[in-house]
BARO-719057 format. One record per residue (C-alpha): x, y, z. Coordinates in nm, 4 decimals, padded with zeros to 6 digits. Example, Ala and Ser with C-alpha at 12.3 -4.5 7.8 and 13.67 -1.06 7.14 Angstrom:
      east     north        up
   01.2300  -00.4500   00.7800
   01.3670  -00.1060   00.7140
END
This chain:
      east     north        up
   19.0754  -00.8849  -07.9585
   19.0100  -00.7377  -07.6080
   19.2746  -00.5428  -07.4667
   19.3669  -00.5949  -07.1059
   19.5395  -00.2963  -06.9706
   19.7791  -00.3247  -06.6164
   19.7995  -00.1579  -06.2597
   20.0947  -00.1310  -06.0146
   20.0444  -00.1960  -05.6605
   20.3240   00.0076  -05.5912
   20.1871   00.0960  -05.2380
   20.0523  -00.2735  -05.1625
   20.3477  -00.4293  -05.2615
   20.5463  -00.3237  -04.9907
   20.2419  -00.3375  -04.7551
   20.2495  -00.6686  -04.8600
   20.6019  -00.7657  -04.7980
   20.6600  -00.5819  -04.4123
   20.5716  -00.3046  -04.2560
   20.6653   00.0193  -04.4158
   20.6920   00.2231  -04.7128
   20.9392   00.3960  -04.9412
   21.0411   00.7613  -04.8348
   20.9302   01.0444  -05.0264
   21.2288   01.1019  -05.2101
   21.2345   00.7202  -05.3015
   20.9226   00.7443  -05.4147
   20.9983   01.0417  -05.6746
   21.3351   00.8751  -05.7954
   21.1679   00.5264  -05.8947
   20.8697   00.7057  -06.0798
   21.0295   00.7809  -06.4078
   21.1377   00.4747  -06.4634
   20.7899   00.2943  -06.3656
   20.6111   00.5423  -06.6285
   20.9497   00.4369  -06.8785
   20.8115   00.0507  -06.8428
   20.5257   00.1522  -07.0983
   20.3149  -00.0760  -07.0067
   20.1004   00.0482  -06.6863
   19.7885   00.2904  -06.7211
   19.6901   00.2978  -06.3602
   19.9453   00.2798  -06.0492
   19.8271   00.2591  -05.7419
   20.0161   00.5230  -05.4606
   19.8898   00.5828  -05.1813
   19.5958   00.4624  -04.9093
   19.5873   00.2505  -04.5833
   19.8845   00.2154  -04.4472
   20.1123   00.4456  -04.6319
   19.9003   00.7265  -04.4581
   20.0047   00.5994  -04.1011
   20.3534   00.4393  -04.1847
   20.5084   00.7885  -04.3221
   20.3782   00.9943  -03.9775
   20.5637   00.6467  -03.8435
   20.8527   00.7205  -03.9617
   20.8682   01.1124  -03.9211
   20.7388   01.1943  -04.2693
   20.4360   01.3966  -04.3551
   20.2000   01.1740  -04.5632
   20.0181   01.4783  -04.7445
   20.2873   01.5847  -04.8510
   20.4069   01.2921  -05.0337
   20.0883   01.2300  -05.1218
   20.0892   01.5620  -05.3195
   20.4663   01.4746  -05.4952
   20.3871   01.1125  -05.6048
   20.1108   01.1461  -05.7301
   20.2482   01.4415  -05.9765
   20.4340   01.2783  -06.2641
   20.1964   00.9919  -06.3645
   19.9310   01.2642  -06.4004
   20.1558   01.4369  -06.5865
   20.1887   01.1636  -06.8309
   19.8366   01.0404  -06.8124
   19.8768   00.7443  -06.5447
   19.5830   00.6999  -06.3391
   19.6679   00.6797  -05.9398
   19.4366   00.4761  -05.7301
   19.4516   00.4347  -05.3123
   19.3058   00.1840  -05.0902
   18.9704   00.3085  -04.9166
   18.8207   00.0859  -04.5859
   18.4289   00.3060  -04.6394
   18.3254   00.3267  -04.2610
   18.7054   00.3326  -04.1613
   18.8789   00.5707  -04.4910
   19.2086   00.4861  -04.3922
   19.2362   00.3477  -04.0497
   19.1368   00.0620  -03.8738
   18.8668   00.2290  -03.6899
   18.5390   00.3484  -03.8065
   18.5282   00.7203  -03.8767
   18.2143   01.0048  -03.8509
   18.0929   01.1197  -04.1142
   18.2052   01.4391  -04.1645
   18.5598   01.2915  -04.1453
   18.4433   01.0612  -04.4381
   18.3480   01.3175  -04.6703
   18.6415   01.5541  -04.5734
   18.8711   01.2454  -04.7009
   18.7637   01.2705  -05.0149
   18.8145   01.6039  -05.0976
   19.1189   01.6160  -04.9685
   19.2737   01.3027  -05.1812
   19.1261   01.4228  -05.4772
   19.2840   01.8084  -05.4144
   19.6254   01.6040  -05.3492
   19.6011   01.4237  -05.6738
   19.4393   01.0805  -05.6431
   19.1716   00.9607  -05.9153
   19.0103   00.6364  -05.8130
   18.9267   00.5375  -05.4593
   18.8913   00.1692  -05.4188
   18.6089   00.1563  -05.1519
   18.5818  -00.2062  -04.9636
   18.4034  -00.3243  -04.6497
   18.5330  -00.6551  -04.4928
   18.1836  -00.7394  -04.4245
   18.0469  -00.6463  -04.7334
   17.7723  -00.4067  -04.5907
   17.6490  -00.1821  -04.8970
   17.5309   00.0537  -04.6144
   17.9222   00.1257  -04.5310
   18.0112   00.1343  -04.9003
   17.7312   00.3499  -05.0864
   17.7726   00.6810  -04.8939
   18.1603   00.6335  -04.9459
   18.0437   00.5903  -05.3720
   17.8484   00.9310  -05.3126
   18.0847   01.1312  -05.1488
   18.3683   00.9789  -05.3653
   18.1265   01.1212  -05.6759
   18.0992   01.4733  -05.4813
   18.4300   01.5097  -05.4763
   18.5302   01.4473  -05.8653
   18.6615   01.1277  -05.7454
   18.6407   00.7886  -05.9308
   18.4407   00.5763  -05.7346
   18.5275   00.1771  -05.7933
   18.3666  -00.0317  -05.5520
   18.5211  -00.3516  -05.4143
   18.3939  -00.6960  -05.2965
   18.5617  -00.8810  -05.0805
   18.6529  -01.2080  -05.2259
   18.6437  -01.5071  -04.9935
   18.5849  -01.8926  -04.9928
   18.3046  -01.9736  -04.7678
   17.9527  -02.1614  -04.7651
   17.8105  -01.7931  -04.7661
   18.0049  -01.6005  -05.0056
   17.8515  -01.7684  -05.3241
   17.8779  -01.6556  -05.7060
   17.5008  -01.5503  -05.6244
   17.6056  -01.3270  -05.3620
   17.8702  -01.1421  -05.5289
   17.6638  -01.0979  -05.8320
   17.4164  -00.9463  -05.6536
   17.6395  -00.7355  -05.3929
   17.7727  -00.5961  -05.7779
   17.4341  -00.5233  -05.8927
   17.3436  -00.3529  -05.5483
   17.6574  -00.1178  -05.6134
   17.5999  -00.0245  -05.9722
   17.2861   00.0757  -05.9152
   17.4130   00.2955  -05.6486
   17.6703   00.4712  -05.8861
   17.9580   00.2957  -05.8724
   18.1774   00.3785  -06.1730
   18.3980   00.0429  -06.1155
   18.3561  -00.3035  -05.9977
   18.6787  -00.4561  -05.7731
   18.7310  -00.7549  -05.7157
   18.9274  -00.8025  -05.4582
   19.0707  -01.1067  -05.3724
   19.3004  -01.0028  -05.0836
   19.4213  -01.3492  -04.9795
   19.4123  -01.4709  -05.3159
   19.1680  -01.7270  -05.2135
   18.8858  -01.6996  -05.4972
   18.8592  -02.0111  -05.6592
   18.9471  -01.8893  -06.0283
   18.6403  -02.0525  -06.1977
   18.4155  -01.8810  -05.9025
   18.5935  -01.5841  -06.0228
   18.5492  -01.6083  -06.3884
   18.1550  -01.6445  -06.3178
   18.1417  -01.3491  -06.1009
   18.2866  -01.1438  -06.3154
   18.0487  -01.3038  -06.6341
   17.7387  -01.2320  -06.4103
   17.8265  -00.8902  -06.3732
   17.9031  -00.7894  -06.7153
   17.5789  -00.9684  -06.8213
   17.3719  -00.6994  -06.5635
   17.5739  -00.4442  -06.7008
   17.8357  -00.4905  -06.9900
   18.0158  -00.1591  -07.0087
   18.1053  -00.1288  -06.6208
   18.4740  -00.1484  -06.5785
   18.6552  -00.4383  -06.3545
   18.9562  -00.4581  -06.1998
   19.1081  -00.7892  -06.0258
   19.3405  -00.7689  -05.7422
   19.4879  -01.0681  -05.5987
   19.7991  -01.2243  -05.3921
   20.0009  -01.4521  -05.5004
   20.0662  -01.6658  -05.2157
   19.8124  -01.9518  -05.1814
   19.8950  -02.0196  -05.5507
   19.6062  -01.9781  -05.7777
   19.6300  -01.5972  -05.9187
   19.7892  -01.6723  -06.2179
   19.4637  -01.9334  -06.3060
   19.2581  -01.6796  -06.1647
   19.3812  -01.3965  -06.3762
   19.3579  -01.5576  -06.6887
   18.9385  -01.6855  -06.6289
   18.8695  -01.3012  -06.4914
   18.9832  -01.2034  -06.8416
   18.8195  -01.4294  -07.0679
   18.4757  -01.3285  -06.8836
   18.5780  -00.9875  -06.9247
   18.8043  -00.8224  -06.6506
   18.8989  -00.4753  -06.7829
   19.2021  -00.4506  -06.5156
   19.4684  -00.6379  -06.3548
   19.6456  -00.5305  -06.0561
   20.0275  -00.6618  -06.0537
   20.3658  -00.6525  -05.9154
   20.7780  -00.5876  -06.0142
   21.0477  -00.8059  -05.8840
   21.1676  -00.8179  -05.6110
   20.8241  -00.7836  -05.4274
   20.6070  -00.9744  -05.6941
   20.4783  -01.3287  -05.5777
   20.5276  -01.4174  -05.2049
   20.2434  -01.2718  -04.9888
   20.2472  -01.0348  -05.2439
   20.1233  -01.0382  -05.6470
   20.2114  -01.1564  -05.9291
   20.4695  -01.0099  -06.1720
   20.3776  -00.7914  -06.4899
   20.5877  -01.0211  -06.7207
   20.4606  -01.3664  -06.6086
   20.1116  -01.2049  -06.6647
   20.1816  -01.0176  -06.9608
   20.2703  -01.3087  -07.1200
   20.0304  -01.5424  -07.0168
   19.7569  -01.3305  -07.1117
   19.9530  -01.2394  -07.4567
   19.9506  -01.6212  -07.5533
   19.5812  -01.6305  -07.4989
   19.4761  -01.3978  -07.7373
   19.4675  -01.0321  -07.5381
   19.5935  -00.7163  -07.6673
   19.8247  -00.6233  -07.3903
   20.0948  -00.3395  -07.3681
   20.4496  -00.4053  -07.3927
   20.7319  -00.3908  -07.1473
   21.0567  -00.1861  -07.1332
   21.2720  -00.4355  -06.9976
   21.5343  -00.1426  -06.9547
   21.2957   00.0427  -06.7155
   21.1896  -00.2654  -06.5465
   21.5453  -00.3687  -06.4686
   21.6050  -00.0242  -06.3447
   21.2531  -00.0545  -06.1296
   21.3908  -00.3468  -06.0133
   21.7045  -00.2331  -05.8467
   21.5723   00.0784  -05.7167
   21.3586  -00.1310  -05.4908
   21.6147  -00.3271  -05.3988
   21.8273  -00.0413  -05.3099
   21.5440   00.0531  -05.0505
   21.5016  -00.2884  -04.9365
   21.8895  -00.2246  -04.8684
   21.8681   00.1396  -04.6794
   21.6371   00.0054  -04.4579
   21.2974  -00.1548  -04.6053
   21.4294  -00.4800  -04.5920
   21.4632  -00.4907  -04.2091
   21.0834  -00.5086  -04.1828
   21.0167  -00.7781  -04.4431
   21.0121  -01.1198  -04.3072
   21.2122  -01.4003  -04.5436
   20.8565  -01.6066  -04.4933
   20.6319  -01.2933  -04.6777
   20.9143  -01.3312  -04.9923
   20.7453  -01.6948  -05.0806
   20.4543  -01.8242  -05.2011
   20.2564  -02.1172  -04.9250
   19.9423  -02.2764  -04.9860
   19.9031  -02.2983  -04.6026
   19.7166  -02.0014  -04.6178
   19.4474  -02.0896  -04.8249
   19.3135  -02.2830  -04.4828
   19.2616  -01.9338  -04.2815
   19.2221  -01.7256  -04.6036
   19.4744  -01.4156  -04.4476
   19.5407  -01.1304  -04.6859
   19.8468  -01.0859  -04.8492
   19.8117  -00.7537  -04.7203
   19.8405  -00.8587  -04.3828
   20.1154  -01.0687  -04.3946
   20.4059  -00.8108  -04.3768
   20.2674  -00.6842  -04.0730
   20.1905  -01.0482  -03.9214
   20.5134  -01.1912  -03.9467
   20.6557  -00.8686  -03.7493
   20.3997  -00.9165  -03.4383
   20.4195  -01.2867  -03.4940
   20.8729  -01.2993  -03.4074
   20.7595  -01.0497  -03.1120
   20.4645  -01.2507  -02.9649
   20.6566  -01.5613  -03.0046
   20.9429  -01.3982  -02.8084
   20.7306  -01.3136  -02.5380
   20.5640  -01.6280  -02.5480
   20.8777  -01.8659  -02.5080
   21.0198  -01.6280  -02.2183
   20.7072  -01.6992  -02.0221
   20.7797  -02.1143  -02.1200
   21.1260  -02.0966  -02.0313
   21.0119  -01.9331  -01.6905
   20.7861  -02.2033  -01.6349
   20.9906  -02.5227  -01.7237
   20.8027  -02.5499  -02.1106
   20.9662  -02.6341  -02.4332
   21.0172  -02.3343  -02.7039
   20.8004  -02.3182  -02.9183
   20.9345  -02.2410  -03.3138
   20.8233  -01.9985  -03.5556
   20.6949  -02.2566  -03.7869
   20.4588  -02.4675  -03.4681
   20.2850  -02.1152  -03.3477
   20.2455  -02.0318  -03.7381
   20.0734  -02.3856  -03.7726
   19.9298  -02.3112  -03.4673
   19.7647  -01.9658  -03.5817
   19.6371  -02.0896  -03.8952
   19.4431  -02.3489  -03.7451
   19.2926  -02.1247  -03.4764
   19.1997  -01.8581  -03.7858
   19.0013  -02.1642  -03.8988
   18.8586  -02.2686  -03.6328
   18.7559  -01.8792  -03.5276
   18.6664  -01.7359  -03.8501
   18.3335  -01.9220  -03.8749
   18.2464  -01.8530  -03.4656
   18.2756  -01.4397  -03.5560
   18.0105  -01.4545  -03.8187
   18.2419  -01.5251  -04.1827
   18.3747  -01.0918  -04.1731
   18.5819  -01.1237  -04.4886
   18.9404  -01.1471  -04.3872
   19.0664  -00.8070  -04.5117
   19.1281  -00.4715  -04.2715
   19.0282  -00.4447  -04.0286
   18.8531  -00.7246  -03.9660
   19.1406  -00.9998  -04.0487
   19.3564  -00.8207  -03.7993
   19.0805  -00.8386  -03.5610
   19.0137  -01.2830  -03.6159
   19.3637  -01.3045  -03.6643
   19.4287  -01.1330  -03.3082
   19.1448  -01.3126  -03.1680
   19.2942  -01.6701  -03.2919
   19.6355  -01.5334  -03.1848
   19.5721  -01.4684  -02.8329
   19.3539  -01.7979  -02.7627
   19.6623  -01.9539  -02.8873
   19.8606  -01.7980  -02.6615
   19.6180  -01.8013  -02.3553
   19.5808  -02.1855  -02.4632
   19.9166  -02.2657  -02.4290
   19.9634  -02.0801  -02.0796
   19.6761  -02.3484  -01.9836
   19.4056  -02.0470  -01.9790
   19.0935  -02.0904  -02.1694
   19.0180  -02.0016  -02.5071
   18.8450  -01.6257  -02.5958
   18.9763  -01.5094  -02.2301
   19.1144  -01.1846  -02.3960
   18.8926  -01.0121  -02.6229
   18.9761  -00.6066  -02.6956
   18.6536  -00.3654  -02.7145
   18.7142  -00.3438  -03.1196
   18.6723  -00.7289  -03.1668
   18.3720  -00.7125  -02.9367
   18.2104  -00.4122  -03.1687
   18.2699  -00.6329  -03.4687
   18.1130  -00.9290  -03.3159
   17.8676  -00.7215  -03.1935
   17.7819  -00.5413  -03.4954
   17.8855  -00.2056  -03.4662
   18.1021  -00.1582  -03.7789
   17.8126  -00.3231  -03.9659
   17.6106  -00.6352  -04.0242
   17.8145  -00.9720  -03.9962
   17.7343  -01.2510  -04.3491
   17.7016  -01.4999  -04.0596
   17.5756  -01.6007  -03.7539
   17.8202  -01.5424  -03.4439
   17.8928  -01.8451  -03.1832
   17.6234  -01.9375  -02.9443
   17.9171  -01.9588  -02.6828
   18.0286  -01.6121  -02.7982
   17.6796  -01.4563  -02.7688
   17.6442  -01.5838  -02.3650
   17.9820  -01.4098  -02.3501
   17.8554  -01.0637  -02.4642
   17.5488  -01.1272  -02.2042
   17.7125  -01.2374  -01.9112
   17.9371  -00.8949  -01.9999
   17.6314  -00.6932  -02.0520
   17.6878  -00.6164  -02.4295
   17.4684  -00.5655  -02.6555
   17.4104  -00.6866  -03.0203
   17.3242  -00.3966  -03.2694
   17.1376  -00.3649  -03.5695
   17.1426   00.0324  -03.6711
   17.2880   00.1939  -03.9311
   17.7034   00.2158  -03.8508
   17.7280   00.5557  -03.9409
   17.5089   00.6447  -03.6773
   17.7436   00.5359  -03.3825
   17.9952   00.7217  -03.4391
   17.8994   01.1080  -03.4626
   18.0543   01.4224  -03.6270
   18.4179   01.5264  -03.4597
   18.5948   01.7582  -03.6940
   18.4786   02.0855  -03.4963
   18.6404   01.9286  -03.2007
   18.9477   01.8489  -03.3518
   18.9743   02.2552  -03.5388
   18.9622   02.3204  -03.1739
   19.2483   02.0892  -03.0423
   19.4648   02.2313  -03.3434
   19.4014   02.5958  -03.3007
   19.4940   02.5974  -02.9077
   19.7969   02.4234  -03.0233
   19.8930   02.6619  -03.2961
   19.8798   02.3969  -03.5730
   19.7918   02.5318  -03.9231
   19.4888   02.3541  -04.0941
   19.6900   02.2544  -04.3922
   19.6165   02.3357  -04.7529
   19.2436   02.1771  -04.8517
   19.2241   02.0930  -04.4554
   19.4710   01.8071  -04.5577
   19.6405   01.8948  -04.1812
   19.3129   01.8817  -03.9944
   19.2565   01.5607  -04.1833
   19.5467   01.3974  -04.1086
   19.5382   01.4574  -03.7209
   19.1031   01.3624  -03.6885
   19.2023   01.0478  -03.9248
   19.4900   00.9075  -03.6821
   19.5262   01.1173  -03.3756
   19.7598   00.9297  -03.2027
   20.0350   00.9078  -03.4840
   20.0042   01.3149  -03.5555
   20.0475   01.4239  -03.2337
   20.3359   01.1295  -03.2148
   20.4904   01.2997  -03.5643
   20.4179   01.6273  -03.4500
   20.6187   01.6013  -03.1177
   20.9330   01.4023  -03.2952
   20.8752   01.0934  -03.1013
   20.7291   00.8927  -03.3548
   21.0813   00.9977  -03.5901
   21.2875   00.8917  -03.2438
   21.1024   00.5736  -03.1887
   21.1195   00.4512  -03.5759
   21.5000   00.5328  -03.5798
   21.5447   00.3689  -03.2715
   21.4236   00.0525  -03.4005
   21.5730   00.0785  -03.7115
   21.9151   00.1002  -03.4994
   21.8571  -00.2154  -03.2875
   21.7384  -00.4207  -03.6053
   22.0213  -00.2700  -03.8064
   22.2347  -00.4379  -03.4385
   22.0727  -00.7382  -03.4521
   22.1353  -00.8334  -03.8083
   22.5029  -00.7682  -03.7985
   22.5567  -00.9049  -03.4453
   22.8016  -00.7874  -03.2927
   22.9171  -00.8800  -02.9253
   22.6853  -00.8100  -02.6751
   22.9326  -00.5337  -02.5032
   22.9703  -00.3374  -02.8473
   22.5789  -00.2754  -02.9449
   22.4716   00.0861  -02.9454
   22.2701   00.1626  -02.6073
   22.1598   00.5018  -02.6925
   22.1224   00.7073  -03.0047
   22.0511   01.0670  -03.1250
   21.7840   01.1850  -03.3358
   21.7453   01.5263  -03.4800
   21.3745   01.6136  -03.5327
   21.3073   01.9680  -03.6225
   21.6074   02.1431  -03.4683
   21.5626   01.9541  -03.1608
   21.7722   01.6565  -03.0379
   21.6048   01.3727  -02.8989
   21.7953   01.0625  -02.6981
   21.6510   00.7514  -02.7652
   21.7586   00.4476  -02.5684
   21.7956   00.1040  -02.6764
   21.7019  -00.2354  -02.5421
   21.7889  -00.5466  -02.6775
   21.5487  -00.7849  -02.4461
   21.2446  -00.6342  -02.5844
   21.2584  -00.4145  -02.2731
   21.3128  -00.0224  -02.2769
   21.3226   00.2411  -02.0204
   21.0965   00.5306  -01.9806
   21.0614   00.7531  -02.2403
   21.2926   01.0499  -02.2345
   21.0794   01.2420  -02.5141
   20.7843   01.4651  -02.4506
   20.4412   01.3052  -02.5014
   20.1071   01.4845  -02.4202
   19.9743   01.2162  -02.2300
   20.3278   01.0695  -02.0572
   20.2589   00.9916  -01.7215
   20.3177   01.2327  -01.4294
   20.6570   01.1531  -01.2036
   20.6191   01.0087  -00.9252
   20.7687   00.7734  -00.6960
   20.5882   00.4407  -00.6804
   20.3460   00.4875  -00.3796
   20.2273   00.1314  -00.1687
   19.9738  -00.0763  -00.2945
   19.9146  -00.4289  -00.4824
   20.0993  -00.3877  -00.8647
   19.8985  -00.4608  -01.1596
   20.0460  -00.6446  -01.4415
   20.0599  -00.5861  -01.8110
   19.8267  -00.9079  -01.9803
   20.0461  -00.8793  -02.2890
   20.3333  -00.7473  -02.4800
   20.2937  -00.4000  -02.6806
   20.2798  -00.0493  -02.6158
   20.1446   00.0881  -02.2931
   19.8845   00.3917  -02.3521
   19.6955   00.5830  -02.0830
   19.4099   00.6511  -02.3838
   19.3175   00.5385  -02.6784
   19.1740   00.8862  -02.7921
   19.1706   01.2093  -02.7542
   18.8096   01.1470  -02.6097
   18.9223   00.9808  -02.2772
   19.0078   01.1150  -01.9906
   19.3908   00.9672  -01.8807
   19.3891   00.8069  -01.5000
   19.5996   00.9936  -01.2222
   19.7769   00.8753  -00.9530
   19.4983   00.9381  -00.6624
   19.2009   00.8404  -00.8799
   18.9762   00.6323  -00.7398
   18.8880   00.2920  -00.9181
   18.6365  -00.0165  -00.9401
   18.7652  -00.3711  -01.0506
   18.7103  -00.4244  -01.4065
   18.6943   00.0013  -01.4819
   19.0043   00.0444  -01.7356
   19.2566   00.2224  -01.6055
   19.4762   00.2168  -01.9985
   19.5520   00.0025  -02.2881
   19.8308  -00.1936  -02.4353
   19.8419  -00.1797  -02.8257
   19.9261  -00.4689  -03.0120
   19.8930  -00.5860  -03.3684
   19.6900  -00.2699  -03.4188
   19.4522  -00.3078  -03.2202
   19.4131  -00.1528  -02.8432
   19.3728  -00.3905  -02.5522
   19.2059  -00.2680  -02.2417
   19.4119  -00.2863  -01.9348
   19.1508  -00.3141  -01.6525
   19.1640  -00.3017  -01.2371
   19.1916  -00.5827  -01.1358
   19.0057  -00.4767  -00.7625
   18.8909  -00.1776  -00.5861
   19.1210   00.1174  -00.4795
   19.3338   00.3936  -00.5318
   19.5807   00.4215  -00.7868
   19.8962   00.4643  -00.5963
   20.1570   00.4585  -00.8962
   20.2130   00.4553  -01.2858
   20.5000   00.2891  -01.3357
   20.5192   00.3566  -01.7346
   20.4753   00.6160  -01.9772
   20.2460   00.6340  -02.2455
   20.4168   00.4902  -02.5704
   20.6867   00.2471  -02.3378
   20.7059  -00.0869  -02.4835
   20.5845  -00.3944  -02.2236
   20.6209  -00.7319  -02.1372
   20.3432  -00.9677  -02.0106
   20.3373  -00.9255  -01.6227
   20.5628  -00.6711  -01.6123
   20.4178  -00.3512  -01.3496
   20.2710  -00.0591  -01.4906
   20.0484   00.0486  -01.2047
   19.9693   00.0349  -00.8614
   19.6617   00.0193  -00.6703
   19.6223   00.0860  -00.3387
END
């Protein structure tokens, strides 16, 4: 009888549901009971987006990290995290001295396995992240990303597996992370790989929401899946996975040795998390990412995605139907631009060379698809906004596409002057944690224990210095304040306009908007915009909704009021849907104004420069 042993996807699950993660104090109260279920030997905790989401929120990732990983090891639970190779845990590619520094540090901080995936599959992103994973004591369990597609045949994968075994891996994933995999494709991949090599461990992650994971599960095991990644109500099924009972069961009937279930603990499990859906979780879950829809087995989008999508989705579509109502057009609903989307994920998918739809290169089609459709329905043409970190994928910088891109898409990058590369990825993005020792020592800011500090700011630069200052504690409360407005819905005349967050001894007034608009930041910001009155010139408009940013890194050099610049240099970005937009002149001059500060929220055409 083989035994079939169960993972939590404690972090994923709420990934999966909206767009933030438990505190660190809810994290160590709902532990004990998780470990009292009996019936999970690996859990996964950490990775991805709970790194960036706590600095979000005001709350220092290491050290939660450090805390919740602590009493599974204690009791022999394995933790795993979520590992992107070429980007660790962000959704841009990373040097490689920041790659092996990220290993060391999660293993110091208490995590066992990293789960290393590339969206595109590219063993040379993956196998240095299996070596330095190895290095540092790690457990190094390999992923591949499971899609549906005329490329991404049993063949393939077997062979992808091979490739990775005989590079070191210590586990096979795979990851289905739109829970597309056709579950008899899936029960041969899994058979071809334990024919190469029958004592390598699998694990099978999946999302519920197309529908076939529970089928799925059961052919992984009967071709001999070691692992199965799975879910507690109230954040199992949806865009999210399936539940430990439903699969428990099933896989009891068929024959498995499986672990049983405290139904005591579960229960308990079970309202803690819906006690932090309650404080505040549940104002960033969508009611559309809490049920299952075989709609998205058409554009394949992860499950992991989802939580965040539906967010950017009620925003863009806000935006969207101001600009119809200005011009005379129908609304459009939330259901029509979701049909709408889907279909253009389809249609683009194949055009951008088949990346696997998982991060970052699902937000970076679904982006794509999302602006056409909203350039399309303005009456612009179709790929008329593409940001520099869709071009680099299309391009090849992050790695080598399965697919061929778009004839029409490779005139683009020529009439633009781009150029297609086929190097090693590593090699275009060189070594930057000297620079970054530098940046933190003329601030005064202690490396942290194991250089988990310097980590933290050279892995996401923007959000440390944003949690360092406060404002990233002011803006999340902020928003939590208007949503927390919103839902009960008061009159107009009695919603909050202004609130008061404490951050470190220091008091910080945030104000609040409720049509999408705010005012310039009152909080300090290291690359805020200088006063100044706005001077003469012609304004240049914001091409989109999202945050307005004078950089994107700590590598450029901000514009000033007085610089001189060409049409089409970029004079700042907008970030949406996690990905940074360049704003660029739109003709000669002299920049005469900057009408926003870095971090203010914008609408499409609103000013945030002038150029005289």
């Amino acid at each position: 009888m083989k035994e079939v042993k169960f993972s939590l996807v404690f972090r994923d699950m709420w990934q999966s549901a909206g767009k933030y993660q438990p505190r660190v104090d809810q994290l160590l109260k709902v532990a004990p009971a998780i470990i009292r279920m009996g019936c999970f030997d690996r859990v996964e905790t950490n990775g991805g987006g709970f790194e960036q989401v706590n600095l979000l929120f005001g709350e220092n990732p290491n050290t939660a990290v450090r805390e919740w990983t602590k009493p599974f090891h204690e009791v022999g639970i394995q933790t795993h995290m979520l590992d992107r190779a070429l980007n660790a845990l962000r959704m841009s590619p990373c040097p490689k001295d920041l790659r092996q520094l990220f290993y060391k540090v999660k293993k110091a901080q208490g995590t066992d396995i990293t789960r290393i995936f590339c969206g595109l599959n590219d063993v040379r992103n993956i196998i240095p992240s299996i070596i330095y994973a190895k290095d540092a004591g790690m457990i190094a369990q390999a992923s591949l990303c499971i899609t549906h597609s005329p490329i991404h045949t049993i063949e393939y994968y077997v062979d992808l597996a091979k490739t990775l075994i005989d590079a070191g891996a210590d586990e096979i994933c795979l990851k289905d992370m739109a829970g597309i995999g056709r579950p008899e494709t899936l029960g041969k991949i899994v058979a071809g790989i334990k024919a190469y090599k029958s004592d390598i461990i699998i694990q099978y992650h999946s999302h519920a929401g197309p529908g076939f994971c529970m089928a799925s599960i059961l052919e992984v095991c009967k071709n001999g899946c070691d692992y199965v990644d799975t879910a507690v109500s109230p954040l199992s099924w949806g865009t999210g996975h399936p539940d430990v009972i439903a699969v428990q069961e099933m896989l009891k009937d068929a024959g498995f040795k499986v672990k049983e279930i405290n139904m005591e603990a579960y229960m308990e499990v079970r309202t803690q998390i819906q006690e932090m859906l309650d404080d505040f979780l549940g104002y960033y879950c969508p009611d559309l990412n809490r049920v299952n829809n075989s709609l998205l087995i058409k554009p394949g989008l992860p499950g992991g995605m989802m939580g965040s999508l539906m967010t950017d989705l009620e925003e863009n579509l806000t935006s969207l139907n101001k600009w119809k109502a200005k011009h005379g057009q129908k609304p459009l609903t939330t259901d029509e631009i979701l049909i709408k989307l889907f279909d253009e994920v389809a249609y683009v998918w194949p055009k951008v060379g088949y990346p696997c739809l998982v991060t970052p290169f699902s937000q970076y089609v679904k982006n794509l698809a999302l602006m056409n459709v909203i350039q399309m329905e303005k009456g612009k043409e179709r790929w008329s906004m593409i940001a520099d970190t869709i071009w680099d994928m299309i391009l090849g910088k992050a790695g080598k596409l399965p697919g061929p891109v778009a004839p029409e898409l490779i005139k683009m990058a020529k009439d633009e002057g781009r150029q297609f590369l086929d190097t090693n990825p590593q090699d275009n993005y060189p070594d930057d944690l000297d620079e970054y020792r530098k940046k933190m020592a003329e601030k005064g800011w202690p490396l942290g224990e194991d250089d988990e500090e310097l980590f933290e700011y050279a892995m996401h630069p923007t959000q440390y210095e944003a949690y360092k200052s406060g404002k990233a504690k002011a803006d999340f409360e902020a928003d939590l304040a208007k949503r927390k407005a919103a839902k009960n819905a008061p009159a107009a005349d009695a919603l909050p306009t202004s609130i008061t967050v404490n951050v470190g001894g220091t008091n910080y007034k945030v104000d609040i908007a409720y049509d999408g608009k705010l005012p310039a930041s009152t909080t300090s910001d290291a690359t805020a915009a200088p006063s100044a009155p706005a001077g003469e010139g012609t304004p240049l408009l914001a091409p989109l909704e999202g945050k307005f940013f004078r950089v994107k890194d700590s590598g450029e050099t901000p514009k000033q009021v007085g610089d001189a610049v060409k049409e089409g240099d970029v004079v700042g970005y907008i970030e949406a849907m996690k990905t940074y937009n360049a704003i660029k002149a739109d003709r000669d001059g002299v920049i005469t104004a900057i009408l926003v500060n870095a971090g203010d929220i914008v609408e499409e055409d609103d000013e945030i420069m002038k150029i005289g």
